[in-house]
N, CA and C atoms of all chains as a GROMACS GRO file, in nm:
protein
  564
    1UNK      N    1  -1.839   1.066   1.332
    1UNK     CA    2  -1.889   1.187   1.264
    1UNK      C    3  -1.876   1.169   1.113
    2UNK      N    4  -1.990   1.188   1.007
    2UNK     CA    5  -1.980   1.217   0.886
    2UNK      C    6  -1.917   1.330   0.865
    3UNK      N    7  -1.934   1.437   0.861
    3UNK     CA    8  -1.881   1.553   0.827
    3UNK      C    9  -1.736   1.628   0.878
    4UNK      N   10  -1.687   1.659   0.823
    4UNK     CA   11  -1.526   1.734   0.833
    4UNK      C   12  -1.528   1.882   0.815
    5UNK      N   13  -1.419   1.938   0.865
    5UNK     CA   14  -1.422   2.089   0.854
    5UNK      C   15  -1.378   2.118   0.707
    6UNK      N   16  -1.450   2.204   0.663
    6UNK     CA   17  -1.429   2.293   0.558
    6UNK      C   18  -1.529   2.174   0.438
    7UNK      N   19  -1.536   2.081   0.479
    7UNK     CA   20  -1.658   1.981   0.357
    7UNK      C   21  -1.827   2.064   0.335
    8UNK      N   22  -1.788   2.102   0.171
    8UNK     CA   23  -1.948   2.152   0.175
    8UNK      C   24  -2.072   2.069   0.180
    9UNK      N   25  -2.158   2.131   0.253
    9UNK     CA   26  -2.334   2.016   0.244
    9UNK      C   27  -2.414   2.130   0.209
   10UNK      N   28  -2.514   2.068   0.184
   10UNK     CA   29  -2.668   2.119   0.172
   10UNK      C   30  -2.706   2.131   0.295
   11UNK      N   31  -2.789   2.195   0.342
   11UNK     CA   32  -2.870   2.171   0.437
   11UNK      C   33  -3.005   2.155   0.382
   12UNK      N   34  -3.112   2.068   0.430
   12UNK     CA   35  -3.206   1.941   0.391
   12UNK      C   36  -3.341   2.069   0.381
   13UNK      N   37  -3.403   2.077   0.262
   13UNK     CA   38  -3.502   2.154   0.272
   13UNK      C   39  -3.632   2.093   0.286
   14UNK      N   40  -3.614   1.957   0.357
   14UNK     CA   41  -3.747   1.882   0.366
   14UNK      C   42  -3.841   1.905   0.457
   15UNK      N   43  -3.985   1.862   0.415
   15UNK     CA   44  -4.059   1.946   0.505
   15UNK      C   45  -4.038   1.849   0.621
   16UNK      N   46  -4.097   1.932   0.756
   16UNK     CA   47  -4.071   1.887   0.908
   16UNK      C   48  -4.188   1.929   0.948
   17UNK      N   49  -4.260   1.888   0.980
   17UNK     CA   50  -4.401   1.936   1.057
   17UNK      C   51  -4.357   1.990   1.186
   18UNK      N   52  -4.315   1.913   1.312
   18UNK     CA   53  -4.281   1.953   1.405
   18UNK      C   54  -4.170   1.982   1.469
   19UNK      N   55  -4.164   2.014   1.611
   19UNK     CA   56  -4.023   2.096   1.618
   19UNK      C   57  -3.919   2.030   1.568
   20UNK      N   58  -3.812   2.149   1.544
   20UNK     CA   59  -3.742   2.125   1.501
   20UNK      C   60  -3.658   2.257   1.457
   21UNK      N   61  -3.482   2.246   1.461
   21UNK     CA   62  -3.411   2.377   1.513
   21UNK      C   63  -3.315   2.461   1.420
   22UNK      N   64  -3.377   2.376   1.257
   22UNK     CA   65  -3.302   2.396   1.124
   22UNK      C   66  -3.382   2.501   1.070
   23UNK      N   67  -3.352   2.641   1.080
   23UNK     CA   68  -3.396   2.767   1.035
   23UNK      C   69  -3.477   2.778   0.878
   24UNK      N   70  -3.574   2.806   0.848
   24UNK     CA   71  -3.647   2.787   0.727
   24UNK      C   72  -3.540   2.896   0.684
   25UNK      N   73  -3.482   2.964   0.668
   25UNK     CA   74  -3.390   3.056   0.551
   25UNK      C   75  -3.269   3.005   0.549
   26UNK      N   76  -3.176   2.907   0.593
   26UNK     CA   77  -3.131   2.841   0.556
   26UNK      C   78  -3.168   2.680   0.509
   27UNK      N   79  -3.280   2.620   0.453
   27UNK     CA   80  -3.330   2.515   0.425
   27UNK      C   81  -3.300   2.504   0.266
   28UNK      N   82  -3.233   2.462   0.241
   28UNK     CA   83  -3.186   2.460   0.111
   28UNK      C   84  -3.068   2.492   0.065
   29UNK      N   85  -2.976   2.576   0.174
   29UNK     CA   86  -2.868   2.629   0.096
   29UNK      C   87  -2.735   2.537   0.182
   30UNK      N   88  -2.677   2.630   0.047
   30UNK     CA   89  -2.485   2.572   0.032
   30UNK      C   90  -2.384   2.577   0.111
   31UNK      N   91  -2.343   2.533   0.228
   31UNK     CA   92  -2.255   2.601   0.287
   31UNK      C   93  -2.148   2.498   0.343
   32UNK      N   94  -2.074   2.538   0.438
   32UNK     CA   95  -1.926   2.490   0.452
   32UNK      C   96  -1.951   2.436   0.596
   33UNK      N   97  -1.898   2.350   0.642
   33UNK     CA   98  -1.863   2.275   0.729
   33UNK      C   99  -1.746   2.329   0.821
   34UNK      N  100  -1.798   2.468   0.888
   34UNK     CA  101  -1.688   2.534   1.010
   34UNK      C  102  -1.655   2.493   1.101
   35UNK      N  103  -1.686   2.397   1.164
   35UNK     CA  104  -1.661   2.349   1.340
   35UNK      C  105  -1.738   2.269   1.361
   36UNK      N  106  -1.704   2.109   1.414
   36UNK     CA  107  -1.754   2.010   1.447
   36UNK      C  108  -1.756   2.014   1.593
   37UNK      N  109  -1.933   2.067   1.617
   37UNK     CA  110  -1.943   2.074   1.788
   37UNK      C  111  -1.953   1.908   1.861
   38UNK      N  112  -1.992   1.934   1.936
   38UNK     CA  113  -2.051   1.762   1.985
   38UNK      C  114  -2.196   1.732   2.003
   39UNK      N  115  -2.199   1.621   2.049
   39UNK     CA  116  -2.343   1.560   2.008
   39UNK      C  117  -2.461   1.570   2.103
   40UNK      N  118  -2.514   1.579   2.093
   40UNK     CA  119  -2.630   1.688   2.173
   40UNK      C  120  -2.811   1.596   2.151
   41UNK      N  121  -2.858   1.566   2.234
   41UNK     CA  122  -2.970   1.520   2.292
   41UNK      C  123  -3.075   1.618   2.143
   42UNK      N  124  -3.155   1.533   2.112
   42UNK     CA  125  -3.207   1.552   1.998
   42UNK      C  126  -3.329   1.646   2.005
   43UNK      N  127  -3.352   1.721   1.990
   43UNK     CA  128  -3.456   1.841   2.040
   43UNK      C  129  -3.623   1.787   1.978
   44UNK      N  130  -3.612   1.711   1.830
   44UNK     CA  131  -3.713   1.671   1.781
   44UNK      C  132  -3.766   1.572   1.840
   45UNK      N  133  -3.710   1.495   1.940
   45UNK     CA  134  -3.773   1.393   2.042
   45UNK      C  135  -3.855   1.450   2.199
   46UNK      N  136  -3.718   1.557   2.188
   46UNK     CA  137  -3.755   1.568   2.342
   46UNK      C  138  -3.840   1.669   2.389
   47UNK      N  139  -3.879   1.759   2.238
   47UNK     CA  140  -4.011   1.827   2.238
   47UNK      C  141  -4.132   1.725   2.275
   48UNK      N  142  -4.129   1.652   2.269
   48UNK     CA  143  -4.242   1.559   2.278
   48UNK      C  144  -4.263   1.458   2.415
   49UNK      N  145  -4.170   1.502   2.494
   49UNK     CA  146  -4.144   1.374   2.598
   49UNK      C  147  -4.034   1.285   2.600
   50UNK      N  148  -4.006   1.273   2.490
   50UNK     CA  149  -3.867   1.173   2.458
   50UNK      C  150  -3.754   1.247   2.526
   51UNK      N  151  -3.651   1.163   2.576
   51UNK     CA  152  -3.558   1.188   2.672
   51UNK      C  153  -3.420   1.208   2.517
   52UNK      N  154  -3.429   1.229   2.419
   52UNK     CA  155  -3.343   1.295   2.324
   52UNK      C  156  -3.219   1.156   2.254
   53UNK      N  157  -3.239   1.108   2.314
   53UNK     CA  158  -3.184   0.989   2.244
   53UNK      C  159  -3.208   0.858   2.108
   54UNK      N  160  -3.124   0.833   2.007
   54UNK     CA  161  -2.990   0.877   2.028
   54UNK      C  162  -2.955   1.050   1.984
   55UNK      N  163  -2.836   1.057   2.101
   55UNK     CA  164  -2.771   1.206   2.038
   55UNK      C  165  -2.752   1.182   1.900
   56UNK      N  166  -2.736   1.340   1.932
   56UNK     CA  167  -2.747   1.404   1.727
   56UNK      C  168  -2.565   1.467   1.728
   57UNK      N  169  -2.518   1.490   1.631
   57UNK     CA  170  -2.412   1.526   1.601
   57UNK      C  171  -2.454   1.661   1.533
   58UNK      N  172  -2.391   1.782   1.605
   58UNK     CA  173  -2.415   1.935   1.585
   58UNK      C  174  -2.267   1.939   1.487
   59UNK      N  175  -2.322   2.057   1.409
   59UNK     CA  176  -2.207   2.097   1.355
   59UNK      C  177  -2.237   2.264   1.345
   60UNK      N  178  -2.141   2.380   1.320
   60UNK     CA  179  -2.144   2.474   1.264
   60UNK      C  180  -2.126   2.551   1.127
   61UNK      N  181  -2.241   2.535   1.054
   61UNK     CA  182  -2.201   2.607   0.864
   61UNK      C  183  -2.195   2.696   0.836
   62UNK      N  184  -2.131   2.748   0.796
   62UNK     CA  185  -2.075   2.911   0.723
   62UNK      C  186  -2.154   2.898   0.584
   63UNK      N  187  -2.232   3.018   0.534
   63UNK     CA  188  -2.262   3.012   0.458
   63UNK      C  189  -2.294   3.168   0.382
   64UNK      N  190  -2.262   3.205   0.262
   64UNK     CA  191  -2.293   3.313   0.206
   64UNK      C  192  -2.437   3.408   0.248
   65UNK      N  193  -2.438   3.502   0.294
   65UNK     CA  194  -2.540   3.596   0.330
   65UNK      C  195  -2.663   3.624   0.244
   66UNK      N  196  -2.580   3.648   0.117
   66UNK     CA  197  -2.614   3.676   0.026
   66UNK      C  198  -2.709   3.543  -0.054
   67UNK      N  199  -2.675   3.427  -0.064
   67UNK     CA  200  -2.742   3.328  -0.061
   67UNK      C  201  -2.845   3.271   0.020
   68UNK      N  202  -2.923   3.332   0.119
   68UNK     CA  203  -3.020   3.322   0.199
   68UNK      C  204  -3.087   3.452   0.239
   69UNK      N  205  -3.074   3.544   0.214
   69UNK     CA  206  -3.155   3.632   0.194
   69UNK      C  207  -3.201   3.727   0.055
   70UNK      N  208  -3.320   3.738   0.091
   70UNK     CA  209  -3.389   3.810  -0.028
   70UNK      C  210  -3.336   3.941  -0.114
   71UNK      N  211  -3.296   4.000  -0.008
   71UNK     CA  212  -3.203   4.147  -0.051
   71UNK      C  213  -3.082   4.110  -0.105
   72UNK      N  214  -3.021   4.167  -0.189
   72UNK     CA  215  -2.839   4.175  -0.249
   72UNK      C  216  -2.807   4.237  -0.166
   73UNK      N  217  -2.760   4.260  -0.028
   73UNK     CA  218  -2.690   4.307   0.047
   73UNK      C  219  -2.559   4.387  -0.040
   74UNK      N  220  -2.471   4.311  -0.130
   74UNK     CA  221  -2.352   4.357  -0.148
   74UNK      C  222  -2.251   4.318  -0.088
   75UNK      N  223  -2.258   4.256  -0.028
   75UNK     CA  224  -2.157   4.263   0.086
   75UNK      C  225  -2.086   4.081   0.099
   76UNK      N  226  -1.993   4.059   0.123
   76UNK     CA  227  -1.937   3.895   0.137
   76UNK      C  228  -1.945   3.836   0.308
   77UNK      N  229  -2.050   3.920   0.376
   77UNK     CA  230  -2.078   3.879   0.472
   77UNK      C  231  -2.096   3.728   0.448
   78UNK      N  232  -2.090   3.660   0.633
   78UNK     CA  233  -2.150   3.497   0.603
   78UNK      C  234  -2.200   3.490   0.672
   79UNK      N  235  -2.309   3.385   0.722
   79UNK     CA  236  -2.384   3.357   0.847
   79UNK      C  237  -2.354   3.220   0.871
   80UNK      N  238  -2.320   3.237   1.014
   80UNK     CA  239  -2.306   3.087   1.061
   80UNK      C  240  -2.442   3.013   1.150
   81UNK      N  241  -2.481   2.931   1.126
   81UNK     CA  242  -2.545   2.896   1.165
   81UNK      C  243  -2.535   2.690   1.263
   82UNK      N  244  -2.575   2.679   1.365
   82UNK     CA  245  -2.575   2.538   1.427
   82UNK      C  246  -2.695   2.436   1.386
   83UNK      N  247  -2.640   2.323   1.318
   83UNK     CA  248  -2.742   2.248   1.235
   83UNK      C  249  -2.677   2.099   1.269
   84UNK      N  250  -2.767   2.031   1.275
   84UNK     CA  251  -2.759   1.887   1.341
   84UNK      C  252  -2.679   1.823   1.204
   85UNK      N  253  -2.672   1.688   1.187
   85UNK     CA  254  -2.648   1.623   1.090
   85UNK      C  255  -2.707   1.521   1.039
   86UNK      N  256  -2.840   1.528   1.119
   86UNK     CA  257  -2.973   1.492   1.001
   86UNK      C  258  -3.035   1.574   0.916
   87UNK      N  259  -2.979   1.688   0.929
   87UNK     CA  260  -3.029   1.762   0.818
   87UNK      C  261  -2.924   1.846   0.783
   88UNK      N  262  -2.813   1.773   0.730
   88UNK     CA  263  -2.701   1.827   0.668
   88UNK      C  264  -2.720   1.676   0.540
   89UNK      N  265  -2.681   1.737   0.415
   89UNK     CA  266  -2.665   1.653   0.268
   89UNK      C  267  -2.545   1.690   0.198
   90UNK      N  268  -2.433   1.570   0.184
   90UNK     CA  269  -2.361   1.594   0.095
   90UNK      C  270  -2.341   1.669  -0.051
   91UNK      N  271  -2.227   1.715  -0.057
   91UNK     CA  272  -2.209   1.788  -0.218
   91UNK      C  273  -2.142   1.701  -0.245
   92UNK      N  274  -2.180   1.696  -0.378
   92UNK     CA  275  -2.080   1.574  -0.466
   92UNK      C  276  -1.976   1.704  -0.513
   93UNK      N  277  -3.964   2.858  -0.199
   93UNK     CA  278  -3.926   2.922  -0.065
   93UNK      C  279  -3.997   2.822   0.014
   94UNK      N  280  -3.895   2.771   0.128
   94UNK     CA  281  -3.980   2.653   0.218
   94UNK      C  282  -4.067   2.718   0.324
   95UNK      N  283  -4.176   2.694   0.310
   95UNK     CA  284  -4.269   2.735   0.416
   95UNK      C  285  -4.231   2.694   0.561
   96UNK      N  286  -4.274   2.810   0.593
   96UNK     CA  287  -4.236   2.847   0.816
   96UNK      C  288  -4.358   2.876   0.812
   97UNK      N  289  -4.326   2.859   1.001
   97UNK     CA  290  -4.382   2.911   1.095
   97UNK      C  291  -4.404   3.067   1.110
   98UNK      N  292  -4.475   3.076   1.221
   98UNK     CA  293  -4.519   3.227   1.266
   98UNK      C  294  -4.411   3.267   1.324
   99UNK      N  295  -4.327   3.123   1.413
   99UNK     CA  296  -4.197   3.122   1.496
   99UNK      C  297  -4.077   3.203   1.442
  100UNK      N  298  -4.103   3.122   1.330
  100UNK     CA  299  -3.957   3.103   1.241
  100UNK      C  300  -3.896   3.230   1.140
  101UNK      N  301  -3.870   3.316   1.228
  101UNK     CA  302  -3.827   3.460   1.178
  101UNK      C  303  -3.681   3.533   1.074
  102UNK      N  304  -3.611   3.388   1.106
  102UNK     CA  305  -3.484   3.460   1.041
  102UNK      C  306  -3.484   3.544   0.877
  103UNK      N  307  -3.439   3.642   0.868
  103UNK     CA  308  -3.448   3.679   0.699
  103UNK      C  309  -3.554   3.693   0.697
  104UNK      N  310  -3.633   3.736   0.757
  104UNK     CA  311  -3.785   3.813   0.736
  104UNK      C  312  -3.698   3.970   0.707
  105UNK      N  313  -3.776   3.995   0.558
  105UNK     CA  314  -3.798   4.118   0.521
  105UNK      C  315  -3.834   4.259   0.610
  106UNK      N  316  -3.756   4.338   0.698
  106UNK     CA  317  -3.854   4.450   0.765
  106UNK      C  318  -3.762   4.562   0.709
  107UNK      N  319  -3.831   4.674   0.738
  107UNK     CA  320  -3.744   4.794   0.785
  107UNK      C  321  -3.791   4.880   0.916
  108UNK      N  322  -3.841   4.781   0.962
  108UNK     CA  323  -3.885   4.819   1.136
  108UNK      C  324  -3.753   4.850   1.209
  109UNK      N  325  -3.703   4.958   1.304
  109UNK     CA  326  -3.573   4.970   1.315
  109UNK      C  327  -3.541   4.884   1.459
  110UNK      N  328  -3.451   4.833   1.464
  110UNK     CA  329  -3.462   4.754   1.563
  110UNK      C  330  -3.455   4.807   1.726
  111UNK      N  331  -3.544   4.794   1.837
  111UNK     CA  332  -3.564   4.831   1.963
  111UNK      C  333  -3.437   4.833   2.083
  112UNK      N  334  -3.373   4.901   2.073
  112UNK     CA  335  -3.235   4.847   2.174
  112UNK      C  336  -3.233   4.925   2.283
  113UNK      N  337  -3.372   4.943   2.328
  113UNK     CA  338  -3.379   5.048   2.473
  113UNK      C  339  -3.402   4.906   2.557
  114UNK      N  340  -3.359   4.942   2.692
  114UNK     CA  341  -3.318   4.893   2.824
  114UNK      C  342  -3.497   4.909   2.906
  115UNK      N  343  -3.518   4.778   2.932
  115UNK     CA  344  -3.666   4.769   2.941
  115UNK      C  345  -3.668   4.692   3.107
  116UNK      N  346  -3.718   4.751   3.216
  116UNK     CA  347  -3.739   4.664   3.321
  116UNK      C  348  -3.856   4.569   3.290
  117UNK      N  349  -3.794   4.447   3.379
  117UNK     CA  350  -3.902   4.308   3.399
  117UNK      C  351  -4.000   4.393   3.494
  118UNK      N  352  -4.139   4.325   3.455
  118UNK     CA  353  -4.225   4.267   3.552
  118UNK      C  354  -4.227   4.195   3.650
  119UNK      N  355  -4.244   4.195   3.756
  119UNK     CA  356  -4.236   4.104   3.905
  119UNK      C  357  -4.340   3.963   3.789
  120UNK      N  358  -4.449   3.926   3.748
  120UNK     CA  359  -4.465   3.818   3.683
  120UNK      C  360  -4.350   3.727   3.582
  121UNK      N  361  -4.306   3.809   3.545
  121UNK     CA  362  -4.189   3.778   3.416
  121UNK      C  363  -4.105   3.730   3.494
  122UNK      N  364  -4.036   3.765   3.587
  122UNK     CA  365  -3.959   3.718   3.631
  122UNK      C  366  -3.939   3.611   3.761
  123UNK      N  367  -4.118   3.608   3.782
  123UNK     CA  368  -4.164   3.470   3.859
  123UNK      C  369  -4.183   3.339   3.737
  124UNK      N  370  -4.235   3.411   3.603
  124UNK     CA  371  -4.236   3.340   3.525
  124UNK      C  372  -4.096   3.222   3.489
  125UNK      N  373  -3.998   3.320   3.470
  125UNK     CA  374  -3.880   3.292   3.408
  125UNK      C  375  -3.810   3.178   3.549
  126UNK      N  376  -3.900   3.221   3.636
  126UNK     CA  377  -3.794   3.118   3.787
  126UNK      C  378  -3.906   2.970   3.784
  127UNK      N  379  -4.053   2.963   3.726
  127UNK     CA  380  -4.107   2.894   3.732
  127UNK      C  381  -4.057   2.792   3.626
  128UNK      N  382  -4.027   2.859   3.512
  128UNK     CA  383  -3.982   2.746   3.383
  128UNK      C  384  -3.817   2.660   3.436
  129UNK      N  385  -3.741   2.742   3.476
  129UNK     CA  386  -3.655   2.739   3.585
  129UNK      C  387  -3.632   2.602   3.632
  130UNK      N  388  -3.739   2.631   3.754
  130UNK     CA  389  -3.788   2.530   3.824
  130UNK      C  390  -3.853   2.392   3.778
  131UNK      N  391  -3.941   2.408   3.706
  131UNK     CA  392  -3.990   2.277   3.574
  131UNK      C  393  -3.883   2.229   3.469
  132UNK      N  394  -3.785   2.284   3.458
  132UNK     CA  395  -3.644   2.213   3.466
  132UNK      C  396  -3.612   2.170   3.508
  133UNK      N  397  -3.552   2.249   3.608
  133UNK     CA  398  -3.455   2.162   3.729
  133UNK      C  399  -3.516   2.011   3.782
  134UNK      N  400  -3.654   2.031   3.791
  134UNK     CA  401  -3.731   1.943   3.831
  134UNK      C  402  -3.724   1.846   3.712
  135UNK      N  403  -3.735   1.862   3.619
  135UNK     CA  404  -3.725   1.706   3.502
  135UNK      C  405  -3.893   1.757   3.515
  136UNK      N  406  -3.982   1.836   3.504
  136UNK     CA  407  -4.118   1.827   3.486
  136UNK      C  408  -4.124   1.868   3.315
  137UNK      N  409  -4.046   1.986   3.329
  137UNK     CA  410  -4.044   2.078   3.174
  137UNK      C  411  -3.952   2.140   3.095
  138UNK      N  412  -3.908   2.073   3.022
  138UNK     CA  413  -3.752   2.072   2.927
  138UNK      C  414  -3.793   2.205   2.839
  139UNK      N  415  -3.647   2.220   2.755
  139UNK     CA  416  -3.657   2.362   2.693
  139UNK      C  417  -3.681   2.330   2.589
  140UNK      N  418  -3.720   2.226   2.518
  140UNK     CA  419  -3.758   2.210   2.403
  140UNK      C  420  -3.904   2.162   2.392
  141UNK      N  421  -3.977   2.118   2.511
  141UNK     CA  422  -4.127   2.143   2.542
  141UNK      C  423  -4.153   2.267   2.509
  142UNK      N  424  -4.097   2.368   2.620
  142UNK     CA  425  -4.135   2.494   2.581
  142UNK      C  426  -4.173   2.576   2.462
  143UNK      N  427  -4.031   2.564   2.367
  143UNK     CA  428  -4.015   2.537   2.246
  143UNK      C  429  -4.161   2.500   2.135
  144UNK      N  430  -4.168   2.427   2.191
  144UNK     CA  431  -4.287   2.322   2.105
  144UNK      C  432  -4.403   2.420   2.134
  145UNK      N  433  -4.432   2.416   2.281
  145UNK     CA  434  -4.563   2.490   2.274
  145UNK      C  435  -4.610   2.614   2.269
  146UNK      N  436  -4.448   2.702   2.238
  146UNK     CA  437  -4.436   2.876   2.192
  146UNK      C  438  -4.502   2.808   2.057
  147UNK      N  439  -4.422   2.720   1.950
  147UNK     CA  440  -4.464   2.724   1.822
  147UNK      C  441  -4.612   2.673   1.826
  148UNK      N  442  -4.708   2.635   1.909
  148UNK     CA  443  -4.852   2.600   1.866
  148UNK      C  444  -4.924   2.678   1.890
  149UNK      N  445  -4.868   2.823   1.909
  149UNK     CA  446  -4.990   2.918   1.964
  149UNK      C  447  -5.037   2.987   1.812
  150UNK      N  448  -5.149   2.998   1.752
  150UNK     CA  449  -5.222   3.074   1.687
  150UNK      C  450  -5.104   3.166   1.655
  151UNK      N  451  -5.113   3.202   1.558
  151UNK     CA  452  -4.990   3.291   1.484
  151UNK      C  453  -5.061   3.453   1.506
  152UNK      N  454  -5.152   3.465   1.536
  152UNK     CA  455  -5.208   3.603   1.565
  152UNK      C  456  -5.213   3.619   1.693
  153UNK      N  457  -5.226   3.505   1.848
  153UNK     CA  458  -5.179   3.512   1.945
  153UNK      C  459  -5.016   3.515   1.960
  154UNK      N  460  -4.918   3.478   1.911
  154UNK     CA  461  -4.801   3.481   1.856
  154UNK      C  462  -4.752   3.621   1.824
  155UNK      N  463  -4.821   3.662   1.726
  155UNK     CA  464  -4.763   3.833   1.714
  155UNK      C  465  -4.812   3.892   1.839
  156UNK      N  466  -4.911   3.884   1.894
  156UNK     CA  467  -4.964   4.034   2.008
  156UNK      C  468  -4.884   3.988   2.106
  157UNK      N  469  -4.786   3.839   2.132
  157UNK     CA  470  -4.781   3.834   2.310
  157UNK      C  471  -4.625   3.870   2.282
  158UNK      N  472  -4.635   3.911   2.419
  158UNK     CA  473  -4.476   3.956   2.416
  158UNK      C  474  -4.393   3.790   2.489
  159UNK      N  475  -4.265   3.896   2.509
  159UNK     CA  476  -4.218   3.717   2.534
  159UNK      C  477  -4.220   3.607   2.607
  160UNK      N  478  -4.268   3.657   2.751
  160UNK     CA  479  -4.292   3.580   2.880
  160UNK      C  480  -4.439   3.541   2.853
  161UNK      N  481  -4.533   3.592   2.804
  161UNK     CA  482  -4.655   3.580   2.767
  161UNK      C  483  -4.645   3.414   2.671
  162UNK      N  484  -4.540   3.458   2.611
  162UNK     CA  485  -4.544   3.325   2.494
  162UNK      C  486  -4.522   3.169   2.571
  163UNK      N  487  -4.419   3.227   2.700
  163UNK     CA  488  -4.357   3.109   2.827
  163UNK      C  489  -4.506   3.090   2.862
  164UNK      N  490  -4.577   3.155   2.932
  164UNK     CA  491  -4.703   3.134   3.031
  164UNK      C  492  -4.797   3.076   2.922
  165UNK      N  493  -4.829   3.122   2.785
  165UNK     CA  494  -4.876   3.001   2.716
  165UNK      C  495  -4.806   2.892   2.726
  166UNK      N  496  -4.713   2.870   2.692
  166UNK     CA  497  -4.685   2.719   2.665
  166UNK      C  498  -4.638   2.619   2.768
  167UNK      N  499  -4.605   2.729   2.902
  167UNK     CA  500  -4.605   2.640   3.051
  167UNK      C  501  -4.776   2.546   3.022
  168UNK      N  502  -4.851   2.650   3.031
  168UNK     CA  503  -4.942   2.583   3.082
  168UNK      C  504  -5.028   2.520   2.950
  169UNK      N  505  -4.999   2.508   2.840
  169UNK     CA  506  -5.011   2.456   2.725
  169UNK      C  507  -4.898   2.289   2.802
  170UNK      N  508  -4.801   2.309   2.761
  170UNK     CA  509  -4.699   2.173   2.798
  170UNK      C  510  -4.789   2.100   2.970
  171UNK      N  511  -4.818   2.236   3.047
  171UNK     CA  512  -4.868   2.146   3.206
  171UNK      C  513  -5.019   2.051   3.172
  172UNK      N  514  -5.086   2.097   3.076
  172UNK     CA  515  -5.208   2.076   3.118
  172UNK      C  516  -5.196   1.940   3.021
  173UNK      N  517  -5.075   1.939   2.929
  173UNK     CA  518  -5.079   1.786   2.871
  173UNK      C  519  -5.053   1.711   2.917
  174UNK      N  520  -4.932   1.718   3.012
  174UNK     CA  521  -4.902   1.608   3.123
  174UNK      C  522  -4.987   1.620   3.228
  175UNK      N  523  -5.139   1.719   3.216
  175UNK     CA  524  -5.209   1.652   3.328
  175UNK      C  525  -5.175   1.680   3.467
  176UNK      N  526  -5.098   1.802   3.470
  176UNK     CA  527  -5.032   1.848   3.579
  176UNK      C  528  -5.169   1.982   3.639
  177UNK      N  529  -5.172   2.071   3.533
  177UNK     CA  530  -5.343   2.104   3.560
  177UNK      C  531  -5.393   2.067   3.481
  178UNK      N  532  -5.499   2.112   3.507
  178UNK     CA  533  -5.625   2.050   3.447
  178UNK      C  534  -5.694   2.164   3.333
  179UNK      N  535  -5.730   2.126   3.193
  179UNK     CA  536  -5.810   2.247   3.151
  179UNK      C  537  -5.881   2.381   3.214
  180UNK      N  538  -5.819   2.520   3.186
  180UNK     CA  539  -5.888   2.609   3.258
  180UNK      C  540  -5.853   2.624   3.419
  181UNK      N  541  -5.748   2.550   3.440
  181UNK     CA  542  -5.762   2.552   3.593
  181UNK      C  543  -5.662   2.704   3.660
  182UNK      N  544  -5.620   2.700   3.555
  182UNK     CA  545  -5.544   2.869   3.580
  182UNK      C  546  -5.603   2.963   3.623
  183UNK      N  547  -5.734   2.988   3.476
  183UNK     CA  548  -5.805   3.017   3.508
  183UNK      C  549  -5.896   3.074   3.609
  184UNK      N  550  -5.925   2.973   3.654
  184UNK     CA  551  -6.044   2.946   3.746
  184UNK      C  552  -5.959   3.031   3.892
  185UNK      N  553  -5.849   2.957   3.942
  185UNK     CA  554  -5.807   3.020   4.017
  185UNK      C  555  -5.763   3.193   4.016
  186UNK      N  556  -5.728   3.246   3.863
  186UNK     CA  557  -5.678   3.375   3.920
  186UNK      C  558  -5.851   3.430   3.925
  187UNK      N  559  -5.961   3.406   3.856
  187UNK     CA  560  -6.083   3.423   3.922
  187UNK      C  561  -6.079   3.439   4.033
  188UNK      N  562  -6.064   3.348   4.133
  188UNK     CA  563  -6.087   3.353   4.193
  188UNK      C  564  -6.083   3.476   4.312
   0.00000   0.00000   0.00000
């Protein structure tokens, strides 16, 4: 596994034509590295016929509310969200 | 702002209030839901086929169908690529 708990990444705002399970309102933003799930059959293959291999390494990011949506909420809510780690990018 | 889908809803702007009434299935919906089921279990039709072929429906067929509607597109969107039916053959039969 690249990633560790509490290590911040990006998540990858690159375009993806097809499926694929990285939420366009979090595509770009900052967040934290909450829980390292396990590795999970790759959804962008196996939309297509491909039997999902190789597995992908899931993780869970916490990330400010307020930083992915349009409204100022106010509030220090966070949203967690499950994102592979091909489309997770280091913070220096 | 990275461009989405018709799919791809999260943080969409509404003040539509959200629906939390208790809604019975349809006897289809829920043949539906045992058919996708079944095209699982079977190794015919994975959940990320499905997936795939909810996101290729026309974004204006997309808003009007409700949700099993979106399954029965893309069952038979995903069947008719593997050639399992044939164009229209749905069709033809509930014609019948």
């Amino acid at each position: 596994m690249t990633y560790s708990v509490g290590q911040p990444v990006r998540i990858s705002a690159r375009v993806h034509a097809g499926h694929h399970r990285t939420p366009a309102y979090v595509k770009g933003a900052r967040g934290t590295v909450e829980r390292v799930h396990d590795r999970f059959a790759d959804p962008e293959t196996r939309a297509y016929g491909g039997d999902g291999t190789p597995h992908r390494q899931l993780y869970l990011v916490g990330i400010d509310l307020r930083s992915v949506t349009p409204r100022d909420h106010g509030s220090r809510d966070r949203v967690f969200v499950d994102v592979f780690e091909h489309w997770l990018e280091p913070i220096e | 702002m990275v461009e989405r889908a018709v799919h791809d809803r999260g943080s969409w702007p509404t003040d539509a209030p959200i629906d939390r009434s208790e809604h019975e299935l349809a006897d289809w919906e829920i043949l539906m839901d045992a058919i996708v089921g079944a095209l699982g279990s079977e190794g015919v039709m994975n959940v990320d086929e499905l997936r795939r072929g909810i996101e290729s429906m026309p974004a204006a067929d997309y808003e009007s169908a409700s949700y099993y509607e979106r399954w029965l597109f893309s069952t038979e969107t995903i069947l008719t690529e593997k050639a399992i039916l044939t164009p229209g053959e749905l069709d033809q039969r509930v014609a019948r």
